[in-house]
N, C-alpha and C positions, 0 to 999 in steps of 0.2 A: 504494500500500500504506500509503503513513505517513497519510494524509489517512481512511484505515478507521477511524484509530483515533478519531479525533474524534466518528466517528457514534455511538456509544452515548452524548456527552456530548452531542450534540444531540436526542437523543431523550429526555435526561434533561431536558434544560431544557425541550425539548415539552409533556413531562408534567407539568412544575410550572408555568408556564401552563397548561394546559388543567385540572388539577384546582382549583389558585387563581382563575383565572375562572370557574370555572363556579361553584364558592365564593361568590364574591362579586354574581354573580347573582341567586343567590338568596339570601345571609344576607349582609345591609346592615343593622343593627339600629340601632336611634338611639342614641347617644354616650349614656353616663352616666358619674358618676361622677371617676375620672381623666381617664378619655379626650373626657368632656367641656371639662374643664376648658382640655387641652391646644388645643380648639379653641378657643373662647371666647378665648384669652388670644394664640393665633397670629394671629386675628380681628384680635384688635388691634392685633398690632406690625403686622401686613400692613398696614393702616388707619391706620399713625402714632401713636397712642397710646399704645405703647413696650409693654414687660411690665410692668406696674400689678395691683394688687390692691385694690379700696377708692381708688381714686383716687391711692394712692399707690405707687412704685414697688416692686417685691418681686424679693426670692430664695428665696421659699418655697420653690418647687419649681424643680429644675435647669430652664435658660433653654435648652439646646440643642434640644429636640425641637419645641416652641413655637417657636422661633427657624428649625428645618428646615422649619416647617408654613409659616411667614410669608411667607418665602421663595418654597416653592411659590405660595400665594396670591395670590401678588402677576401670576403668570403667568396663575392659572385662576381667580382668582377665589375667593371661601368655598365652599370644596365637601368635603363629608367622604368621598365618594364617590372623589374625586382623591386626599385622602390614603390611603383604603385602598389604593388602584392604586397608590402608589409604596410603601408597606410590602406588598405583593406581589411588586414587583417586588425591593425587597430579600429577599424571601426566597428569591427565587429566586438572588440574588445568594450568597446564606448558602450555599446549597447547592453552588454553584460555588465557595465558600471550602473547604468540606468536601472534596468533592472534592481541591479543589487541596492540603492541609494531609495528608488522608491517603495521597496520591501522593508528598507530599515526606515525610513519615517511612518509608512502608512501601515505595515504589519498585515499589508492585504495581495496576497501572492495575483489574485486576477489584475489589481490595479497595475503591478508591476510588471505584468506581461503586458498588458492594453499601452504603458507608456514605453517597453522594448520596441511590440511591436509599431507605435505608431513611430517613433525612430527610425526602425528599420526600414519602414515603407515611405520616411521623407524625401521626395525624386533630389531636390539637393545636395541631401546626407548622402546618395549613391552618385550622385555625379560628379561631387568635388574627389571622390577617389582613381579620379582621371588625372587630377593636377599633383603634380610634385610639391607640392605645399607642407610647410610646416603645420598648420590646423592638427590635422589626427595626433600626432604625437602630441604637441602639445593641452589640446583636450582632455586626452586619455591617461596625462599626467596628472593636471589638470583634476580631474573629475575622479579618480586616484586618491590622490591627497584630500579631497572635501569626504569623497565616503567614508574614507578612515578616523578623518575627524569627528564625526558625527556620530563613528560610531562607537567613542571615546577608546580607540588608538592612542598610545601615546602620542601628546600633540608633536611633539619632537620629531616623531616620525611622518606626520602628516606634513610640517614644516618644511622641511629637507624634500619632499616630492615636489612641492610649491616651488621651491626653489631650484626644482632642476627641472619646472614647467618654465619659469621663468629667464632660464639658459635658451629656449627654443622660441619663447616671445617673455618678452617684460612687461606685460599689463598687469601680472600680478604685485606688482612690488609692493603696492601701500595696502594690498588688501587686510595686512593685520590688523588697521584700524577703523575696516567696518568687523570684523573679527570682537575687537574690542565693545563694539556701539552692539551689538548682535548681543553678545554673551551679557550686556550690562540693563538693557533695557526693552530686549525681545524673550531673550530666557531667561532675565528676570534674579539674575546673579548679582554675588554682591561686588564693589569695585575690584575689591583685591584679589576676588576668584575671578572676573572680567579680565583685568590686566594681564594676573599671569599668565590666563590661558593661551592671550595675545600676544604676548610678550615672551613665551617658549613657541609658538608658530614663527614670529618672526625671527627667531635665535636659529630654528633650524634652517628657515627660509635663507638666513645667513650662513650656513652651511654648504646647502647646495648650491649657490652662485660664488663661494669660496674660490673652485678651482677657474672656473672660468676670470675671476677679478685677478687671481695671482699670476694669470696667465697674462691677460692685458698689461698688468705694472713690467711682467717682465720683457716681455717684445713690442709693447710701446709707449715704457716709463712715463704712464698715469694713472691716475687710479681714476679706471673705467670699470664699470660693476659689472656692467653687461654690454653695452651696447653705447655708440656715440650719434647715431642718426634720429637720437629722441628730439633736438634742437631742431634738425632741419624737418622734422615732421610737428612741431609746433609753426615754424613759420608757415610751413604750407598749409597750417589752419586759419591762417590769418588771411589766406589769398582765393583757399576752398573750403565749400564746405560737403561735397560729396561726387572730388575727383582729384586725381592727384595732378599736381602743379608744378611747374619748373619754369622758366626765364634766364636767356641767355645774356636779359638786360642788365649791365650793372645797375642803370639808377633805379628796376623792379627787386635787383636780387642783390642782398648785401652777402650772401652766402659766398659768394664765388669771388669774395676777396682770400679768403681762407685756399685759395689755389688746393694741392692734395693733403692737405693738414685736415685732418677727420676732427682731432679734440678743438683746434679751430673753429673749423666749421660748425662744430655744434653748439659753441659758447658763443657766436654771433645769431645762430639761429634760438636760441634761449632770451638772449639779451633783446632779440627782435620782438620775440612773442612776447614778453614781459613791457616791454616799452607799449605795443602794440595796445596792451590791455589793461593799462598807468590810463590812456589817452584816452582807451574809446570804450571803456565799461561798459555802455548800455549795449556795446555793437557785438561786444562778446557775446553777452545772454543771448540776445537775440541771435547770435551765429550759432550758439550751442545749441538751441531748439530746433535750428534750422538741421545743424548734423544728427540729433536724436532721431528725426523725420528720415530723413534720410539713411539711418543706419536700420530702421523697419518699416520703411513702405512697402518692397515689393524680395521677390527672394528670384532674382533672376542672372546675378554675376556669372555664375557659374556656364551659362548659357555659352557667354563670350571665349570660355576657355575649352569648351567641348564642341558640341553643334554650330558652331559658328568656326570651326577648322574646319569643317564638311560643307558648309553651305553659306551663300555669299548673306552677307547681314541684307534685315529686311525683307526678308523673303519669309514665307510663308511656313517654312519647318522651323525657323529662330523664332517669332512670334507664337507660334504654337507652345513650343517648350518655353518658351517667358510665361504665355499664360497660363499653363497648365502648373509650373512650378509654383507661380506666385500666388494660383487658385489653391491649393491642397496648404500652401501655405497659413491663408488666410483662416482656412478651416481649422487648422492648427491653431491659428489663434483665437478665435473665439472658443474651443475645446479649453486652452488655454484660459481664456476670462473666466469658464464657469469652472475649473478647478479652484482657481485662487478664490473665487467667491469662495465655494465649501472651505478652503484653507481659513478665510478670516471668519467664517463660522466656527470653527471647531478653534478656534484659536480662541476666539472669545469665551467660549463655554466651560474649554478645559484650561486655559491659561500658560503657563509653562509647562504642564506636560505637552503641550503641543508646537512648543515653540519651534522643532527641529523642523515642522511647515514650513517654515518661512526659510529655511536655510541655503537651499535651492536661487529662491527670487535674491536669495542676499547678493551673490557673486553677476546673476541678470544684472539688479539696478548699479552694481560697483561698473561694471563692464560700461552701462549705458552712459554712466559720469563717465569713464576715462576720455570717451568720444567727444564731450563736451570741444574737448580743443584741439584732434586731430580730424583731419577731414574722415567721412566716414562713408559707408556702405555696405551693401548687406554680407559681402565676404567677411565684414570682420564681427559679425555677427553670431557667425557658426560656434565657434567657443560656446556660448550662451542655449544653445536650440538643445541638445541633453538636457540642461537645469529646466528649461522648460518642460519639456518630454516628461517629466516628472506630472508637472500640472495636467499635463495632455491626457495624461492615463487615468489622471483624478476624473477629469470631464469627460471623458468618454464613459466612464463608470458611470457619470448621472445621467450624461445623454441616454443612455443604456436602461437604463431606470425608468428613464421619463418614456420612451420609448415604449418599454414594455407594459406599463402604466396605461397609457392609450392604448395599447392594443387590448390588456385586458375590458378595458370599458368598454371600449367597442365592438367586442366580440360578449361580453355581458350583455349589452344593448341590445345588440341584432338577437340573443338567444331569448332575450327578457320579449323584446317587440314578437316573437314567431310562438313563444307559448302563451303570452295574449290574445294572438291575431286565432290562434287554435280552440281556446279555450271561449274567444265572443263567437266562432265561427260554429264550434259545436252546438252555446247557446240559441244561437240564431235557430239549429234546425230540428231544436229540440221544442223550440218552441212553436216554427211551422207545425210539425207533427202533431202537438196538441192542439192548435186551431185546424185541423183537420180532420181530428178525430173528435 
């Protein structure tokens, strides 16, 4: 009996193989762009050349996922084909963290399958395992480290996974102090149990970005934590708010006085965005609302890096797959709205035994601030769509409900209406008969 229950999670993982390969059977598109990059530059650690840009060593972009790439490489050889296969298989991994992360808030094994598989079946989830992208790995560290915490792991260890998610992207870095705001006035802890908690997260978080900062002080004598293109992606929110921006003009771009000096360049693009937001505070708010919009309007990026290799833009299979993606989307989120309603219901009711609800939307809304000041859209979104899938499984549970709900009425109804319609009909010719007789 206990070994039945297993089967619906192996049928889930079936399924995310068998729709992820056959994915990738057919849409292998050739790397551009990022996901170029991330090759080219794995190429080289894999081949002993180290991470270099220009012959010279960089922090431009975070070293984790080029460093994940290398790694493999070094077993299979340059193969882009290899790396799409293991960010498939992470994402098959993601889905088994969903699972596992909505089983431990909710304690309801159907909710945690309903949020696997609505995961499994989001066309986007399956089509960014086309692109060489950092995302999966970083997610599936990511979403890793929050299960564990949640499900009191030593925080130290949850810490340390955070912080070698944030080797592969650095959005995480201040999340210790919604960490902090969470433990103090959502579960309803006292300061000093709040603090610590946050304050051994971040200690480990400071662990796992340990080797990558000792590595930047040694090969290009700064103290770079992770990454130096954090500056030049603040100015470019100061010029977009949902597309990436560049100018070969000195009097548009102050960046490109910094010629190939990276710590340069990021300490004029810092000092830009800072001036920028001294001068025109209302222009920020108003730009941050505009990148929140923009980072969940529509869920179609993905289109440009798969179907759109196949077919010229504006044509009628790109449109398609825009609509179709950003439709099932949609439906996700409103699935989405009626989970969080039941969340702040049972939050209300039960108080802190339910506070680990909300723990999911914590890392959403931290995500949604970061966007405030770099330009935004829906690729950088994907991180976020698991913590939702949480909510998703909740609302399809009551859709499901409500659902079944009406059909018992209305199948009540039609049986109530047909042994009326029987019992006036019988009356009727029982009463002929004695005015006949």
């Amino acid at each position: 009996m206990e070994r039945s229950r297993y089967f619906p999670l192996l049928g889930l993982i079936g399924l995310n193989l068998l729709l992820r390969g056959l994915w990738l059977v057919w849409m292998h598109p050739p790397q551009q762009m990022d996901f170029l990059w991330y090759y080219t530059h794995a190429v080289d650690m894999a081949e002993g050349r180290g991470y270099v840009w220009g012959g010279h060593p960089t922090a431009y972009w975070p070293i984790g996922y080029p460093f994940f790439l290398s790694v493999l490489f070094r077993v299979t050889g340059p193969s882009v084909i290899a790396g799409l296969m293991v960010n498939a298989l992470l994402s098959v991994g993601m889905v088994l963290l969903v699972y596992a992360l909505t089983l431990q808030i909710w304690r309801r094994r159907a909710v945690a399958l309903a949020a696997g598989l609505a995961y499994t079946l989001l066309p986007s989830g399956i089509e960014w395992n086309a692109a060489l992208g950092s995302e999966e790995l970083f997610t599936f560290l990511l979403l890793l480290a929050l299960w564990l915490y949640v499900r009191s792991t030593p925080t130290l260890v949850a810490g340390v996974l955070l912080g070698l998610a944030c080797d592969v992207r650095p959005i995480p870095l201040l999340f210790p102090l919604c960490v902090l705001a969470y433990e103090r006035f959502i579960a309803r802890r006292s300061t000093m149990q709040a603090f610590r908690q946050s304050s051994l997260l971040f200690a480990g978080m400071l662990l796992g970005i340990a080797p990558v900062t000792i590595r930047n002080a040694l090969v290009m004598h700064h103290f770079i934590p992770i990454s130096t293109n954090g500056g030049v992606n603040l100015w470019q929110g100061t010029h977009s708010d949902s597309a990436y921006f560049w100018s070969w003009d000195p009097r548009v771009n102050p960046l490109l006085r910094a010629g190939s000096n990276e710590v340069l360049e990021n300490q004029i693009g810092v000092h830009a965005f800072l001036t920028y937001a001294l001068q025109h505070p209302l222009q920020l708010v108003f730009h941050a609302v505009a990148k929140w919009f923009f980072l969940y309007w529509v869920d179609w990026n993905v289109v440009d890096v798969t179907f759109a290799t196949r077919w010229r833009p504006h044509t009628w299979p790109i449109w398609l797959a825009r609509g179709f993606d950003t439709g099932v989307y949609w439906l996700w989120m409103g699935l989405t709205a009626a989970g969080l309603h039941r969340t702040w219901r049972t939050w209300r009711r039960r108080g802190r035994r339910a506070a680990a609800g909300w723990w999911p939307l914590l890392y959403v809304v931290y995500n949604t601030l970061v966007f405030s000041v770099f330009p935004a859209w829906d690729r950088f979104r994907f991180p976020i769509m698991p913590f939702l899938a949480v909510y998703v499984g909740l609302g399809a549970g009551m859709a499901a409900r409500w659902l079944r709900r009406r059909w018992r009425r209305r199948t009540r109804a039609a049986s109530d209406g047909h042994s009326s319609s029987g019992s006036c009909g019988g009356r009727r010719r029982s009463l002929r008969g004695t005015m006949s007789r």
